[in-house]
C-alpha positions as CSV (number, residue, x, y, z in Angstrom):
1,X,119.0,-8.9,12.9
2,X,115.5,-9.7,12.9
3,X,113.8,-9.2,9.1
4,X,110.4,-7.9,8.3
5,X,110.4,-9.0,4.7
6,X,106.8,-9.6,4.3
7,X,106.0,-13.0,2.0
8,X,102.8,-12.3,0.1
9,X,100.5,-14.3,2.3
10,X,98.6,-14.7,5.4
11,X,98.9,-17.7,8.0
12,X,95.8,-19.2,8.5
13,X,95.8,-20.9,11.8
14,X,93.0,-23.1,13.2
15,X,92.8,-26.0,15.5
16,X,89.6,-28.1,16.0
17,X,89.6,-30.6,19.7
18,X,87.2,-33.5,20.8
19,X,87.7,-35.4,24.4
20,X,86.2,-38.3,25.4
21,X,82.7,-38.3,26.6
22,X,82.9,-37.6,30.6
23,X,86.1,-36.1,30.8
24,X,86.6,-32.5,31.9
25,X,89.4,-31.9,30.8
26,X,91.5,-32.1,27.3
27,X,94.7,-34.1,27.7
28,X,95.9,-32.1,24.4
29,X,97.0,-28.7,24.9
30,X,97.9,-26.0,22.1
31,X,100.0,-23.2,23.6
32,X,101.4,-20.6,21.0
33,X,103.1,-17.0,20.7
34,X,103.3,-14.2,18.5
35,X,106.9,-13.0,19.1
36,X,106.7,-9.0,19.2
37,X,110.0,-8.5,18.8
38,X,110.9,-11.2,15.7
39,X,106.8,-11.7,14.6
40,X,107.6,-15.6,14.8
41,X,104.2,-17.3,15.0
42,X,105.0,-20.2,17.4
43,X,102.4,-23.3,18.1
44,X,103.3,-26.3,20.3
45,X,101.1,-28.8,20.5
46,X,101.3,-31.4,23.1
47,X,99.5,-34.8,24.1
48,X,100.0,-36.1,27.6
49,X,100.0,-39.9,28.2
50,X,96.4,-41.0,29.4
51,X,93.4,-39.0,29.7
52,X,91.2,-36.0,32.1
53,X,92.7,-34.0,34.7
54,X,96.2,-36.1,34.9
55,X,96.8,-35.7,30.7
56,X,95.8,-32.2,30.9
57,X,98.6,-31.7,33.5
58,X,101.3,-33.2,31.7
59,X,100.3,-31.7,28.7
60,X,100.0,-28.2,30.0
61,X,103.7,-28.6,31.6
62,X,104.8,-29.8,28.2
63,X,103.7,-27.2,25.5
64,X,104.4,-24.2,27.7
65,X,108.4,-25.0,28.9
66,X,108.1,-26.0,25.2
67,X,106.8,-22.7,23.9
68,X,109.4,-20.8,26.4
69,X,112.4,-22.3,25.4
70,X,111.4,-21.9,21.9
71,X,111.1,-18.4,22.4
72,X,114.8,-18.7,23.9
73,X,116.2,-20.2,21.1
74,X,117.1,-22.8,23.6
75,X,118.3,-25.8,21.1
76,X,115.6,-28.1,20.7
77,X,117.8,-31.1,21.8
78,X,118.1,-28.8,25.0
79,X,115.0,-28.0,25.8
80,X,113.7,-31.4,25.3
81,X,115.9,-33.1,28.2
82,X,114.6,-30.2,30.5
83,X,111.1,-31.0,29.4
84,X,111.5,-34.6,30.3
85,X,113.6,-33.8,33.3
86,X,110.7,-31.8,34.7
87,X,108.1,-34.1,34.2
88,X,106.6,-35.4,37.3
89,X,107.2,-39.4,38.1
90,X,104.1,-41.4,39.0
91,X,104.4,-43.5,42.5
92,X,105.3,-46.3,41.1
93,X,108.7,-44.5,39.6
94,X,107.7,-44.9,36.1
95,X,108.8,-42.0,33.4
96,X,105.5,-39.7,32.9
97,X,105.1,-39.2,29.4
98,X,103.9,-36.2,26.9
99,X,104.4,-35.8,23.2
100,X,105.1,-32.3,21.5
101,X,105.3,-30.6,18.2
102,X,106.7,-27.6,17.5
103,X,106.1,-25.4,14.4
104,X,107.8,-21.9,14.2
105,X,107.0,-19.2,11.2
106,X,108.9,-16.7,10.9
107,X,108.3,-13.6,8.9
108,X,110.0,-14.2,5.6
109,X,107.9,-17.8,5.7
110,X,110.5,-20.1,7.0
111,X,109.2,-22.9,8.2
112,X,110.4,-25.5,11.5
113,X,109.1,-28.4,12.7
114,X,110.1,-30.5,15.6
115,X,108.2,-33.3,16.3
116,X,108.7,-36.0,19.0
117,X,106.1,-38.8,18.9
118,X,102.8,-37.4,18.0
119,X,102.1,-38.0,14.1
120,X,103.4,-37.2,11.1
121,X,102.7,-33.8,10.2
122,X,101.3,-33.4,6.8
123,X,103.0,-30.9,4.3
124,X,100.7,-30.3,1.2
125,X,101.7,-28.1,-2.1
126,X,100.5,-27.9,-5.1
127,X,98.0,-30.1,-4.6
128,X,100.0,-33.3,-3.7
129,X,102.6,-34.4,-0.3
130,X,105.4,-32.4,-0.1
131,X,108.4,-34.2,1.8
132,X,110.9,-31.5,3.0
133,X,114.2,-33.3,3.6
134,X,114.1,-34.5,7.5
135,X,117.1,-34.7,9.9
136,X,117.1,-36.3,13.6
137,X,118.2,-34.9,16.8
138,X,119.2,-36.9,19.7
139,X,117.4,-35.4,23.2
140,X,120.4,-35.1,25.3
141,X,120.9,-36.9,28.7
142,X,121.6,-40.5,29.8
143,X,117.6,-40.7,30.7
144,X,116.7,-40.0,27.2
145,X,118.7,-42.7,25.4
146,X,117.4,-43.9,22.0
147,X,114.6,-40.6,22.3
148,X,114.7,-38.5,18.8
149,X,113.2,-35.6,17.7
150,X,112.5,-35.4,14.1
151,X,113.1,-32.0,12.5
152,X,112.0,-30.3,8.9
153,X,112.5,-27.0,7.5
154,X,111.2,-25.5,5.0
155,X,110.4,-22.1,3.1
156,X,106.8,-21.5,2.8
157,X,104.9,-21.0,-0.6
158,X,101.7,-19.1,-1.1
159,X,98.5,-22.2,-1.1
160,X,101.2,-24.6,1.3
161,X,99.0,-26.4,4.0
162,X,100.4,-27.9,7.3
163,X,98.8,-30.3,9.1
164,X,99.5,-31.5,12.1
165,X,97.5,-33.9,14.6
166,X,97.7,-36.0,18.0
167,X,97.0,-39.9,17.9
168,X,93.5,-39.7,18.4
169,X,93.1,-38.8,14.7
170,X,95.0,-42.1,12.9
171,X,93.7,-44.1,16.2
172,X,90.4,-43.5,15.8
173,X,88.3,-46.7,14.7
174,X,90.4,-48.8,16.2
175,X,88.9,-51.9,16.6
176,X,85.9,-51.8,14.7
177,X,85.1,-53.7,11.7
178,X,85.9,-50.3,8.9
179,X,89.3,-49.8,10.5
180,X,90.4,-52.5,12.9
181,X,94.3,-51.1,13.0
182,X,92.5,-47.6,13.2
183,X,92.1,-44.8,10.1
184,X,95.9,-44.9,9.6
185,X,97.8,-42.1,8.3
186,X,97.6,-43.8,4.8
187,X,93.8,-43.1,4.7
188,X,94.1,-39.9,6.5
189,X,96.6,-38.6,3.6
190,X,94.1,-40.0,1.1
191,X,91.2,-38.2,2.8
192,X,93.0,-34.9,2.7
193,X,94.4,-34.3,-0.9
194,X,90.5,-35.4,-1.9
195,X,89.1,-32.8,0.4
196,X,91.6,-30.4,-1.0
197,X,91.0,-31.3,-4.5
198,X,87.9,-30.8,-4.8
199,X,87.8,-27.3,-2.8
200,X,90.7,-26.3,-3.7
201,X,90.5,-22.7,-1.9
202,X,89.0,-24.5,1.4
203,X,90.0,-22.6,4.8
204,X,92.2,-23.7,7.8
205,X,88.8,-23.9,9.9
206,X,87.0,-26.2,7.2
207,X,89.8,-28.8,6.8
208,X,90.5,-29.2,10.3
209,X,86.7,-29.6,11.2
210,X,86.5,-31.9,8.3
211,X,88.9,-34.1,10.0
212,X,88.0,-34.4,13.0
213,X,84.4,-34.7,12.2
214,X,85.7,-37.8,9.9
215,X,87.7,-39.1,13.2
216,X,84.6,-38.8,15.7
217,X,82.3,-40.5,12.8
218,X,85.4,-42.8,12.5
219,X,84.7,-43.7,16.7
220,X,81.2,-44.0,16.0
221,X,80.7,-40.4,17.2
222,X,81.9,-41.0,20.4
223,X,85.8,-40.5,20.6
224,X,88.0,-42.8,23.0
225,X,91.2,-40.3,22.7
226,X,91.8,-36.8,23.2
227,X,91.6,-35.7,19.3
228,X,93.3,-33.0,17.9
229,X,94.0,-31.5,14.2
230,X,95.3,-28.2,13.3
231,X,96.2,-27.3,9.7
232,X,98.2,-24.1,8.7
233,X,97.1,-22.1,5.2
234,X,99.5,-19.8,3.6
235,X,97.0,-17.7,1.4
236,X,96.3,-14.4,0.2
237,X,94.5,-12.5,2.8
238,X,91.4,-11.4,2.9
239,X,91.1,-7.8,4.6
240,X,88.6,-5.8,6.5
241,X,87.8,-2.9,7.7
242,X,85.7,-2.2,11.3
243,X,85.1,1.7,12.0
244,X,83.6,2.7,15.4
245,X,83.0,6.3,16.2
246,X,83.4,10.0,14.5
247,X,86.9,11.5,14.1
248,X,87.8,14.0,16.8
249,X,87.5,17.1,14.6
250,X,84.7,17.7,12.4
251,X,86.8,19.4,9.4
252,X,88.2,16.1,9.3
253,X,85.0,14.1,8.3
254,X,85.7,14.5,5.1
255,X,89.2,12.9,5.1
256,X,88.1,10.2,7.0
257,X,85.2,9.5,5.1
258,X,87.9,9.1,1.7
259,X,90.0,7.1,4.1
260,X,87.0,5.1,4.9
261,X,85.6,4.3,1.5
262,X,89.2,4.2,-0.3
263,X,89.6,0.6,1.7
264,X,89.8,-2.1,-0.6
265,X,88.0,-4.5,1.4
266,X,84.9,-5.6,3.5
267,X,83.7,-2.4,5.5
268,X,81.4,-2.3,8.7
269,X,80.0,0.6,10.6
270,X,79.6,-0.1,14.6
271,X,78.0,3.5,15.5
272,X,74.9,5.4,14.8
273,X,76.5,9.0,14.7
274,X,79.6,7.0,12.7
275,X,77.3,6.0,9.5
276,X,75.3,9.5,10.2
277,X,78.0,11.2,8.8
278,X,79.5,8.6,6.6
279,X,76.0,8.4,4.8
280,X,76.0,13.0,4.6
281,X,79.6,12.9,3.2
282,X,78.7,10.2,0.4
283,X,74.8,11.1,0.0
284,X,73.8,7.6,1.1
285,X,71.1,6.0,3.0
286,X,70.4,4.2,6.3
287,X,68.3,1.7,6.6
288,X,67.1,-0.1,9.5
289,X,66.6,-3.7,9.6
290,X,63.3,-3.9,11.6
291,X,62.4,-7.2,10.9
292,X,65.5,-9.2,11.6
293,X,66.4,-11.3,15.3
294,X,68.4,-9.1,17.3
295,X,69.9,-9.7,20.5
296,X,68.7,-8.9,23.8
297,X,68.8,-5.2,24.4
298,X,70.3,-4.1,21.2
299,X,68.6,-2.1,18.3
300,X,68.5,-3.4,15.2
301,X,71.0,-3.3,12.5
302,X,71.3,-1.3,9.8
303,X,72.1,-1.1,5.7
304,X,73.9,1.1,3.4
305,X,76.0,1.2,0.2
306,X,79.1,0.1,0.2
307,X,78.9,-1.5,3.5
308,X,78.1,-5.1,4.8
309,X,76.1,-3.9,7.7
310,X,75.9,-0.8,10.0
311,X,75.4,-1.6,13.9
312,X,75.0,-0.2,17.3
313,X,78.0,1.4,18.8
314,X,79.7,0.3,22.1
315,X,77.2,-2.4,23.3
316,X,78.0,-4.0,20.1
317,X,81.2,-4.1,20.4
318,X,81.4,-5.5,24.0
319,X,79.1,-8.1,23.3
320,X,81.5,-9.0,20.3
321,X,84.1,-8.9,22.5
322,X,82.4,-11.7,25.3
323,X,81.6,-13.9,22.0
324,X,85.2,-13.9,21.1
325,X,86.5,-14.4,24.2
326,X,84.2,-17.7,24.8
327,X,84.2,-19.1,21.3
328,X,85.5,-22.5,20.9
329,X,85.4,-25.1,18.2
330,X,81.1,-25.7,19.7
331,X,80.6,-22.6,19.1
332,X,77.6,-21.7,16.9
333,X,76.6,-18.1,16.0
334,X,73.2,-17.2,15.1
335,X,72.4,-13.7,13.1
336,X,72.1,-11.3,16.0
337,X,74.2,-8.2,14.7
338,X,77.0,-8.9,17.2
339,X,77.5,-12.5,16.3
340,X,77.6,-10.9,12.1
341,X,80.4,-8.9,13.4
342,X,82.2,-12.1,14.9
343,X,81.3,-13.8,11.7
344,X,83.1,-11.5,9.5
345,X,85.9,-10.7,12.0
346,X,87.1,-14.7,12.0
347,X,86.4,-14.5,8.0
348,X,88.7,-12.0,7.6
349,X,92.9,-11.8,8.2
350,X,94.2,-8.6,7.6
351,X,91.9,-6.3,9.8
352,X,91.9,-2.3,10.1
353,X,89.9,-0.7,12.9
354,X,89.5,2.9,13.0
355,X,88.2,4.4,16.6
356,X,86.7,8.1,16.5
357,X,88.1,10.2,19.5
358,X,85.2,12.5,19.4
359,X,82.7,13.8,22.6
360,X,79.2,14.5,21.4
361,X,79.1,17.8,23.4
362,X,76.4,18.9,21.6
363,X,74.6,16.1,24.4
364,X,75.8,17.6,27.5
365,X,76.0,13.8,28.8
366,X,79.2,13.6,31.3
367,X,79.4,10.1,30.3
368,X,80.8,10.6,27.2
369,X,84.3,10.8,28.3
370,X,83.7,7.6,30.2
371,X,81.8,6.0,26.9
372,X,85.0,7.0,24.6
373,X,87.5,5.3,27.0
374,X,85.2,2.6,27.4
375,X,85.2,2.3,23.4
376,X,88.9,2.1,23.4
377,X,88.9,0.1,26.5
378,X,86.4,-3.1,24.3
379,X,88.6,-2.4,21.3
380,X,92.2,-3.2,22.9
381,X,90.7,-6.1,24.3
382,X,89.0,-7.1,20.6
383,X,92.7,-6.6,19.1
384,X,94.4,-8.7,22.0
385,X,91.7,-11.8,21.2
386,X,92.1,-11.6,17.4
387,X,95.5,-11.0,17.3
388,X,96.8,-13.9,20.3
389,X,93.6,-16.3,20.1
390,X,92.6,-16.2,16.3
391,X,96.3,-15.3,15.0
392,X,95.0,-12.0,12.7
393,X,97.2,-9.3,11.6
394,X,95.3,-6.3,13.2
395,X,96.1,-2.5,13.0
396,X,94.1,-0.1,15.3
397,X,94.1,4.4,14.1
398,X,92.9,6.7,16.5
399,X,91.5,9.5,14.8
């Protein structure tokens, strides 16, 4: 019986990746899986042995038979000896080798980790280490003799923090004269619960970049590893509201307007005719931002009361859409009023987005029909990105 007991909190989710300079490809590979049926939030990270193309291979293989037999609940001990069965030899016979980690959160906040040789993952709560009591698993099969997997489980409280990392992070500095054994998971811990302390509220995205950044500055800016950090926030969410287009039938403009401002939240307006008659029903004003940078081929955005910004309607939104789709942890957005929507999308956890079914007959443009299912067409695919790439908790209304 699957529960849908909901905890309090959202799951902050972000992980932040470096490679080596020359390399074009990451031998670290995050898969992960929002379970439709249970709503367990899977991640599996995995680090295979070496680096480029070869890594990238055997860490690919890894984290999705990992992530599939998770899904299964295949036992880990299981699904590890298949892992390592399927692993390709090298010529010379020798075992090919990737690490994995597994975290699974399911919807009441339980918590489990399975981790074979990559770091310890960090558990922070209240401020300070927390040390959930660990057991060990033997990975079955004569091949995999004296090979554990070390386990944790926990039940997750609001402000909790996971952190979880592949060897480039404690490696890096190795051999230079500030950390000849490399930063060490000693200084690592010590670097966190300071970051922490003094921001006590900071975000998934911040942390992890803040390690990593201290792990490439730590290689003198130049990484010899595949890095990798993630860190997991369990906080109160944040919600937002994106409305794009007017409701099919006019006599309901007035509802949807209450629905509209009755949101407790951050509100944007993506549509000219949308704020038209958001500003009639609550005497309001538009005002048009002539003197900002806007993007190629779009107008200008907009102000009003009440709302954080009011923009353009479909070309928006698909140029949101390719921004999303492309972002990565280089990616730097400027003020163009698409990239502000992105901005306050990936601020954001809990997200409402309410799409108007109505044709502007008044017009007498046959593209309308296509324009409306082209709307719906960018906003499904919005949904899919937040929801699978940047782990929100999205609900779409058709009106």
């Amino acid at each position: 019986m699957v529960t849908t007991n909901n905890p309090g909190y959202h799951v902050e989710i972000d992980v932040q990746q470096k490679k080596p300079k020359g390399e074009i490809a990451c031998g670290d590979v995050l898969e992960s899986s929002i379970t439709k049926e249970e709503s367990r939030t899977i991640l599996v990270l995995s680090d295979g042995i070496g680096h480029g193309i070869k890594a990238n291979v055997l860490g690919t293989l890894t984290a999705t038979m990992a992530l599939k037999y998770t899904k299964l609940h295949t036992k880990p001990e299981v699904a590890a000896r298949i892992i390592m069965e399927a692993l390709p030899k090298s010529n010379d016979g020798k075992e090919n080798y990737a690490t994995f980690t597994i975290i699974e959160i399911d919807p009441e906040g339980y918590v489990r980790i399975i981790n074979y040789d990559n770091p310890t993952i960090l558990i922070l709560r209240n401020g300070k280490l927390f040390q959930p009591k660990e057991y060990e698993l033997k990975i079955r099969g004569e091949a995999n003799l004296g090979k554990l997997l070390r386990c944790r489980e926990f039940k997750a409280f609001k402000e909790d923090r996971i952190i979880f990392m592949s060897d480039g992070v404690p490696q890096s500095g190795l051999g230079n004269n500030r950390f000849p054994l490399g930063w060490g998971m000693e200084k690592i811990e010590n670097f966190i619960l300071n970051q922490v302390g003094r921001m006590p509220d900071i975000s998934a995205t911040k942390l992890s970049r803040k390690i990593l950044n201290q792990a490439v500055m730590n290689d003198n800016f130049s990484v010899k590893d595949d890095t990798t950090c993630g860190v997991i926030y369990f906080r109160e969410p944040r919600k937002f509201m994106l409305i794009t287009g007017p409701p099919f039938y006019k006599i309901k403009d007035y509802d949807f307007v209450g629905r509209v401002q009755g949101f407790k939240g951050k509100k944007i307006i993506c549509g000219g005719t949308t704020a038209e008659i958001i500003a009639r029903e609550l005497n309001l004003e538009v005002n048009i931002q002539h003197g900002e940078k806007k993007a190629a081929a779009l107008p200008p955005s907009a102000t009003m009361a009440g709302f954080e910004m009011v923009t353009e309607g479909i070309l928006t939104l698909g140029k949101v859409e390719d921004i999303l789709e492309n972002y990565n942890s280089d990616t730097k957005l400027q003020d163009s009023p698409p990239e502000q929507v992105v901005k306050l999308l990936l601020q954001h956890d809990s997200i409402d987005i309410i799409v108007g079914t109505r044709i502007n007959w008044a017009h007498q443009d046959p593209e309308q029909p296509l324009e409306l299912e082209l709307r719906k067409f960018v906003v499904k695919r919005i949904v899919k990105i937040l929801v699978h790439k940047f782990f929100k908790k999205v609900k779409v209304e058709y009106v």
